[in-house]
Backbone bond lengths (Angstrom), bond angles and torsions (degrees), N, CA, C in turn:
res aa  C-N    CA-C-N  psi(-1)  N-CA   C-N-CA  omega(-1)  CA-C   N-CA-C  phi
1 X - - - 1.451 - - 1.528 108.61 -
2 X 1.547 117.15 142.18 1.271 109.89 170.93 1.650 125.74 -59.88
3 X 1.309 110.84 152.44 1.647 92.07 -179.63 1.270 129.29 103.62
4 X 1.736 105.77 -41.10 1.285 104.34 -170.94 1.636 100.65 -110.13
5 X 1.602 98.68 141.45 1.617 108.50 165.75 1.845 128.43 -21.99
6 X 1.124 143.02 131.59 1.068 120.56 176.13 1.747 118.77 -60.68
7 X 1.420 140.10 -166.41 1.101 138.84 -153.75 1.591 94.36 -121.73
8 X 0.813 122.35 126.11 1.678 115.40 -169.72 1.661 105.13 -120.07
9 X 0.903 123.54 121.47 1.261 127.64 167.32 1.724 133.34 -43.66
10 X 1.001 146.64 139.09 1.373 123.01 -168.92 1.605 97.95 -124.75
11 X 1.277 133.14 140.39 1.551 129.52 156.89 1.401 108.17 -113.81
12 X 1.750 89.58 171.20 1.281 107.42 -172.64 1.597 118.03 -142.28
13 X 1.079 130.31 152.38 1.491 119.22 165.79 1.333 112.85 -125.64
14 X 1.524 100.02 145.18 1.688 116.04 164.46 1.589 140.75 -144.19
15 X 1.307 104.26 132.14 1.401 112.45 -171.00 1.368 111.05 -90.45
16 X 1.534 124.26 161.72 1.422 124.77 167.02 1.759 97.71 -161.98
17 X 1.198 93.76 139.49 1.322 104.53 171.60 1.723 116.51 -147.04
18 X 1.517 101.79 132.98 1.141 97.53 -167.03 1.886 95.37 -142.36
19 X 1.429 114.92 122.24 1.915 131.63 178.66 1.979 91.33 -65.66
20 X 0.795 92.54 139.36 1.755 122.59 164.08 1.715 92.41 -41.35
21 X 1.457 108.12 176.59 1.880 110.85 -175.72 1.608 75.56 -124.08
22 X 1.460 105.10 132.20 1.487 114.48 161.29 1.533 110.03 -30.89
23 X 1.490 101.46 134.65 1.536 127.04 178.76 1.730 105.62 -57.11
24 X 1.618 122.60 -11.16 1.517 110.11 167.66 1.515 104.83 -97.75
25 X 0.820 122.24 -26.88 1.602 137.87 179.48 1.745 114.91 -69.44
26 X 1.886 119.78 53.42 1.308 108.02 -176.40 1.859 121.59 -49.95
27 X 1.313 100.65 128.99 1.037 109.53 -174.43 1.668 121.60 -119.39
28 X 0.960 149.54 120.11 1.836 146.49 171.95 1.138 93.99 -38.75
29 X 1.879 120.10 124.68 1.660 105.95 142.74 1.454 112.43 -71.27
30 X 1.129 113.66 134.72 2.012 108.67 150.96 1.044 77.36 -143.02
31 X 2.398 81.70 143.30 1.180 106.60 -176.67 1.229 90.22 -166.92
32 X 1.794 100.65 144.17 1.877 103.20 -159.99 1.656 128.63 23.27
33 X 1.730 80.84 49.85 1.899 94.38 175.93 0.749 146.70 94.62
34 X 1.615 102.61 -16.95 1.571 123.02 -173.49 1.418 101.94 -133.21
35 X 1.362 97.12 153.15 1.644 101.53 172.23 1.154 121.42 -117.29
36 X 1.969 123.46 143.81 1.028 126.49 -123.54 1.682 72.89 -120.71
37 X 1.831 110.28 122.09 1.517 106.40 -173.53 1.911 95.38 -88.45
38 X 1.482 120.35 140.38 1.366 115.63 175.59 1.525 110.17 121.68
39 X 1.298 109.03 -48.62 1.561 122.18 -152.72 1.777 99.88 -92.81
40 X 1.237 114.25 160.91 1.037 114.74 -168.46 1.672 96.40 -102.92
41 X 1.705 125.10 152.38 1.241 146.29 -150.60 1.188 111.14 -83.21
42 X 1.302 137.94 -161.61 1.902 136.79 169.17 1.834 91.45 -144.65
43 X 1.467 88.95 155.46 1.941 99.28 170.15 1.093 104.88 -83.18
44 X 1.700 80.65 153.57 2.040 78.98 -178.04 1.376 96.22 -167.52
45 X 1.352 138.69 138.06 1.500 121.78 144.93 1.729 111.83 -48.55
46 X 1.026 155.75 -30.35 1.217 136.77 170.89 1.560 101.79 -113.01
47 X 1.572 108.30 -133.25 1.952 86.26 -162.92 1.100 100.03 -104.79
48 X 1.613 129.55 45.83 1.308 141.83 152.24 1.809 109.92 64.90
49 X 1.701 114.34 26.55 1.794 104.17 -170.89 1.206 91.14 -78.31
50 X 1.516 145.05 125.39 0.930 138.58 152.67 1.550 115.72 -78.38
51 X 0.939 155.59 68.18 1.429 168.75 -179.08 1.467 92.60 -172.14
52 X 1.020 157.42 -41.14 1.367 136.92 -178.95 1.626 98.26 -81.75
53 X 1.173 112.80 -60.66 2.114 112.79 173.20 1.755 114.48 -34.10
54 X 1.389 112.51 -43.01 1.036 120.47 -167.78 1.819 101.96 -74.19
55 X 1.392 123.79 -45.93 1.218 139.56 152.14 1.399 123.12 -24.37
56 X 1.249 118.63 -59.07 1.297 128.97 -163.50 1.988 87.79 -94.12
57 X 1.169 129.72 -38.56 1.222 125.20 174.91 1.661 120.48 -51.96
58 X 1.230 106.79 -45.92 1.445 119.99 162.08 1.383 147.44 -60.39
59 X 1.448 99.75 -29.27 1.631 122.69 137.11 1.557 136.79 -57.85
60 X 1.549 88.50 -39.99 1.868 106.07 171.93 1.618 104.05 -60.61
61 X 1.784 123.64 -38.22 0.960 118.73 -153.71 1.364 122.49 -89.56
62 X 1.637 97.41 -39.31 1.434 108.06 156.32 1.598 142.39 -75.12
63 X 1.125 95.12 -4.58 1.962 102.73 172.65 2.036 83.55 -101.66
64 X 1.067 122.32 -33.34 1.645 94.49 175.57 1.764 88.54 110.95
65 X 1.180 121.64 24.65 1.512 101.33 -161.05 1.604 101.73 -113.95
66 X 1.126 135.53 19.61 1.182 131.30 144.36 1.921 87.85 135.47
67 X 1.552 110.38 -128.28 1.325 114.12 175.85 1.936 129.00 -146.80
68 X 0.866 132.68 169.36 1.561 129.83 169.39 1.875 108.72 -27.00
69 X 1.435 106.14 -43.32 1.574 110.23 -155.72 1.409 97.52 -102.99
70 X 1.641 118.51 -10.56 1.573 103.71 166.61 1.520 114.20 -81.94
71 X 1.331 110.14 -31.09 1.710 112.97 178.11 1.634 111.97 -90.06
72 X 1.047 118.49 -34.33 1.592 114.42 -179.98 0.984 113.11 -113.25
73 X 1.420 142.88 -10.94 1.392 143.96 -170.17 1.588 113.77 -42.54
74 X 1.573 114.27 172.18 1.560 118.40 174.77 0.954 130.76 -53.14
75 X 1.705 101.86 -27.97 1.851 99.59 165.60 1.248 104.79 -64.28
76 X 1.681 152.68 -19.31 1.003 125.44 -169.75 1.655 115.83 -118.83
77 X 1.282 83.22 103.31 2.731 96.36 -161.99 1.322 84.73 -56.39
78 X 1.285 139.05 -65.12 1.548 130.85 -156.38 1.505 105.55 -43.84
79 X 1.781 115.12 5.39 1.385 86.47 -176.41 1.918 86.41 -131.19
80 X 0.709 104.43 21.47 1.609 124.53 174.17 1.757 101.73 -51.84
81 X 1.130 101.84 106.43 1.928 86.74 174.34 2.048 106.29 101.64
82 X 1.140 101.16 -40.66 1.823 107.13 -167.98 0.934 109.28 -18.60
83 X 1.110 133.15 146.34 1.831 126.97 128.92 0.800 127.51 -20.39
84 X 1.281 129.79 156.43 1.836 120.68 154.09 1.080 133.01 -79.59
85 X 1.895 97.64 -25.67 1.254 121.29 170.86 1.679 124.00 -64.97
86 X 1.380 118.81 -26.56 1.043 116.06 169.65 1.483 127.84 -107.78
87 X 2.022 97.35 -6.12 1.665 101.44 137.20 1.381 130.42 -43.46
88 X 1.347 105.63 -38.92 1.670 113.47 -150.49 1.862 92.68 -85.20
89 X 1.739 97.19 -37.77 1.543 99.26 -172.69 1.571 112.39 -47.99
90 X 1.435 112.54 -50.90 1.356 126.72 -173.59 1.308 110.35 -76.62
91 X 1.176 118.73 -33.11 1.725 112.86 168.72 2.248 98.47 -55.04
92 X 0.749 99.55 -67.42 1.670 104.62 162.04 1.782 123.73 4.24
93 X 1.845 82.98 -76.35 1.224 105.53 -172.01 1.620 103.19 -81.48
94 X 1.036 135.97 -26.24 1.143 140.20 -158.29 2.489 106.28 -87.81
95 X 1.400 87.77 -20.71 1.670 118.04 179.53 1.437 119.67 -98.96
96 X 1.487 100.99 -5.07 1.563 115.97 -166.38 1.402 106.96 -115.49
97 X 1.751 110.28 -24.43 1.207 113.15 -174.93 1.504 100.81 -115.56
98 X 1.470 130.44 18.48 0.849 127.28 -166.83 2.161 96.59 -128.22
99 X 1.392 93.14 2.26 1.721 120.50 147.97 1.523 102.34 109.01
100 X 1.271 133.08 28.35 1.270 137.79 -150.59 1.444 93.01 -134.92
101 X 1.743 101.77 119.67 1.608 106.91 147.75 1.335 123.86 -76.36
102 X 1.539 127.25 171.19 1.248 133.10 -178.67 1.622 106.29 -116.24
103 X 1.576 116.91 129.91 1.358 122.00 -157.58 1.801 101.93 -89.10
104 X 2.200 86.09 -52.16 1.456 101.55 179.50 1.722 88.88 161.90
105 X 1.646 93.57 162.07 1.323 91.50 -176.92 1.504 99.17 -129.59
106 X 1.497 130.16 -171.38 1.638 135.40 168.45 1.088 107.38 -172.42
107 X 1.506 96.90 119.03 1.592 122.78 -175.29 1.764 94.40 -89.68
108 X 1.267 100.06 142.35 1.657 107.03 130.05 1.307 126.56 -122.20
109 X 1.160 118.21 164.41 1.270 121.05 -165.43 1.347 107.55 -125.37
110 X 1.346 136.57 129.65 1.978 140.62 -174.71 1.707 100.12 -115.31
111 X 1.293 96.07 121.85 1.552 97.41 168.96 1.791 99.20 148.74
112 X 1.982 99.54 146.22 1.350 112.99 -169.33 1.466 117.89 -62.87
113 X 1.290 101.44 -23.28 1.892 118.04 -175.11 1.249 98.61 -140.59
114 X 1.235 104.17 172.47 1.475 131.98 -46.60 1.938 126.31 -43.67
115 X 1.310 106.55 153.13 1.267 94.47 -176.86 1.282 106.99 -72.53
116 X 1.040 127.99 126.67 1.251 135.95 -162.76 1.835 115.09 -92.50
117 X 1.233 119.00 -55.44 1.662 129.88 -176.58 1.541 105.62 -30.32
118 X 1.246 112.27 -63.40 1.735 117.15 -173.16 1.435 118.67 -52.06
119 X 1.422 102.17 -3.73 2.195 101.13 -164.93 1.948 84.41 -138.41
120 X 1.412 113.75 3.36 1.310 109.92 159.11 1.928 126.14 -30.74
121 X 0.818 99.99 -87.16 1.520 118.39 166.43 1.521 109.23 -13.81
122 X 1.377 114.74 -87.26 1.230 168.32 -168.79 1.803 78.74 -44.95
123 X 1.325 122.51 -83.50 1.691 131.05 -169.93 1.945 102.99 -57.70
124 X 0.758 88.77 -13.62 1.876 84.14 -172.06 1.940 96.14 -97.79
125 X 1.551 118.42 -44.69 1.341 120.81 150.38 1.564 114.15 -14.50
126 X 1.570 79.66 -76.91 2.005 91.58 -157.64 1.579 96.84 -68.26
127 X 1.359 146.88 -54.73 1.476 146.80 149.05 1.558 119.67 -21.66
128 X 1.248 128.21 -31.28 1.469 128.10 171.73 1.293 100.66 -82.83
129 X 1.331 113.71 -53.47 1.872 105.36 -170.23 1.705 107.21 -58.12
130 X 1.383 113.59 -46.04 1.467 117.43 -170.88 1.989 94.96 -65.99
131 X 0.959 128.43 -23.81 1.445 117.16 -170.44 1.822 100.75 -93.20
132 X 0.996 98.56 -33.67 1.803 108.18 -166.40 1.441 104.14 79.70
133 X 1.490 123.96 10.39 1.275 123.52 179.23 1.741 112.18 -125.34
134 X 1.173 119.75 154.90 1.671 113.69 162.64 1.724 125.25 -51.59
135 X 1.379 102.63 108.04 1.742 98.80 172.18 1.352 103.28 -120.89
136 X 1.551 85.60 147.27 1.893 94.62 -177.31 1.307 93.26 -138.68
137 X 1.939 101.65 141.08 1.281 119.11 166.48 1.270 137.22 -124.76
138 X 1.223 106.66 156.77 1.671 106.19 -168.46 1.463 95.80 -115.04
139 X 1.500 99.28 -175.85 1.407 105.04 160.41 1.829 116.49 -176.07
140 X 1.362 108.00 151.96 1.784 98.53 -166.38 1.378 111.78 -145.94
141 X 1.007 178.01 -59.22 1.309 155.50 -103.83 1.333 112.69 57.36
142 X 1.475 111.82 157.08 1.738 129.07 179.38 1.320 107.79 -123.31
143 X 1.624 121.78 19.90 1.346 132.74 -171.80 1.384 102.63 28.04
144 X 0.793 104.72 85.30 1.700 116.12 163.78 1.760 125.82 57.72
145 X 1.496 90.16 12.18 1.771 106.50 -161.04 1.371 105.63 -117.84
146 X 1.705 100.18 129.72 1.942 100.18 174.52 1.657 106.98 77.12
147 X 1.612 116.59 156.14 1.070 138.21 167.31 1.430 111.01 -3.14
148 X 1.533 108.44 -65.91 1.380 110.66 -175.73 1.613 117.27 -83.34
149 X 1.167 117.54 -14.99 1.277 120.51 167.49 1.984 119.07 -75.21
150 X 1.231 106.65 -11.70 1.163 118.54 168.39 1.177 117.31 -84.42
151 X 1.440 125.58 -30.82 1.133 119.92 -163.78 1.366 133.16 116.17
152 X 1.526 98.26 -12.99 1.569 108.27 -159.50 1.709 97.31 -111.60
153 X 1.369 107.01 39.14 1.910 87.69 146.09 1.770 92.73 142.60
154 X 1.119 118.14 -158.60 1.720 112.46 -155.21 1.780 87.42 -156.17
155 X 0.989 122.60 105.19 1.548 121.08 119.94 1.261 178.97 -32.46
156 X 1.050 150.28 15.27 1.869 154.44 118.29 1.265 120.75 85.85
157 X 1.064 125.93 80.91 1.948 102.75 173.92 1.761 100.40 -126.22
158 X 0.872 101.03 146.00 1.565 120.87 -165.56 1.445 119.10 -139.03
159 X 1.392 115.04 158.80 1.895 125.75 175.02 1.103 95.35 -145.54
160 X 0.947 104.81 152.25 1.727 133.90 172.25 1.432 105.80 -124.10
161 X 1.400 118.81 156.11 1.445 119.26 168.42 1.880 82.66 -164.05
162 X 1.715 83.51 119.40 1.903 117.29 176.60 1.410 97.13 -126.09
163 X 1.424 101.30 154.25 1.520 118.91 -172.24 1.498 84.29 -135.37
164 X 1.416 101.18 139.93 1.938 124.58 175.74 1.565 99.18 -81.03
165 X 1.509 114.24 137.47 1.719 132.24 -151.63 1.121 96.84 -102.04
166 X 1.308 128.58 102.05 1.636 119.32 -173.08 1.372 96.06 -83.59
């Protein structure tokens, strides 16, 4: 339309990090949505996926709407246990009504396990439906360096890119 500003895109970034659950403490991994049958789990106030946290963090950042720990944090038990996936959903809705479309987001993911490539597909699936938007994931190693190069837990980094809903 004449007149009006062009439509500018907004991004965002997000981190999540979440340590393994002590080796006496069996725990579920889920991670980017799916759960990894065999492998041992991460702590978390909810079910610790860091690729979906990191997701929904990156959305928080680019609509401007605060963060993971202002909407789900420990003050709030009803979210004690959640998904990530239906973290990520409500991070969504919460970015959508706050006047922001969703362009697409892309996680990567740091850490020795799970092998990740083979359940590729499959995690970006269950992550697109929970976003209503396209998510794509990667994933890499820290060659043997830092937290995740030890072994002791998996890491998250994410973008978002939302456009304001005229």
């Amino acid at each position: 339309m004449p007149g009006l500003p062009p439509v500018l895109p907004r991004t965002g970034i997000g981190v999540d990090i979440h340590a393994f659950a002590p080796a006496n403490t069996p725990t579920p991994l889920w991670l980017a949505g799916l759960l990894w049958p065999g492998e041992q789990g991460l702590a978390g106030h909810s079910d610790g996926d860091p690729v979906a946290h990191a997701a929904a963090d990156a959305l928080f950042s680019a609509a401007g709407t605060g963060d993971l720990g202002t909407h789900f944090g420990t003050s709030r038990p009803e979210f004690r246990g959640a998904a990530g996936t239906t973290l990520l959903a409500e991070a969504a809705r919460i970015v959508r009504a706050a006047g922001f479309d969703i362009g697409n987001i892309a996680v990567q993911f740091v850490g020795n396990r799970p092998k990740f490539s083979p359940r590729r597909e499959e995690a970006q699936a269950a992550l697109s439906a929970a976003a209503g938007a396209p998510v794509s994931v990667s994933a890499t190693t820290s060659d043997a360096l830092g937290f995740t190069g030890r072994d002791e837990g998996i890491t998250a980094i994410a973008t978002a890119l939302v456009y304001p809903i005229r």
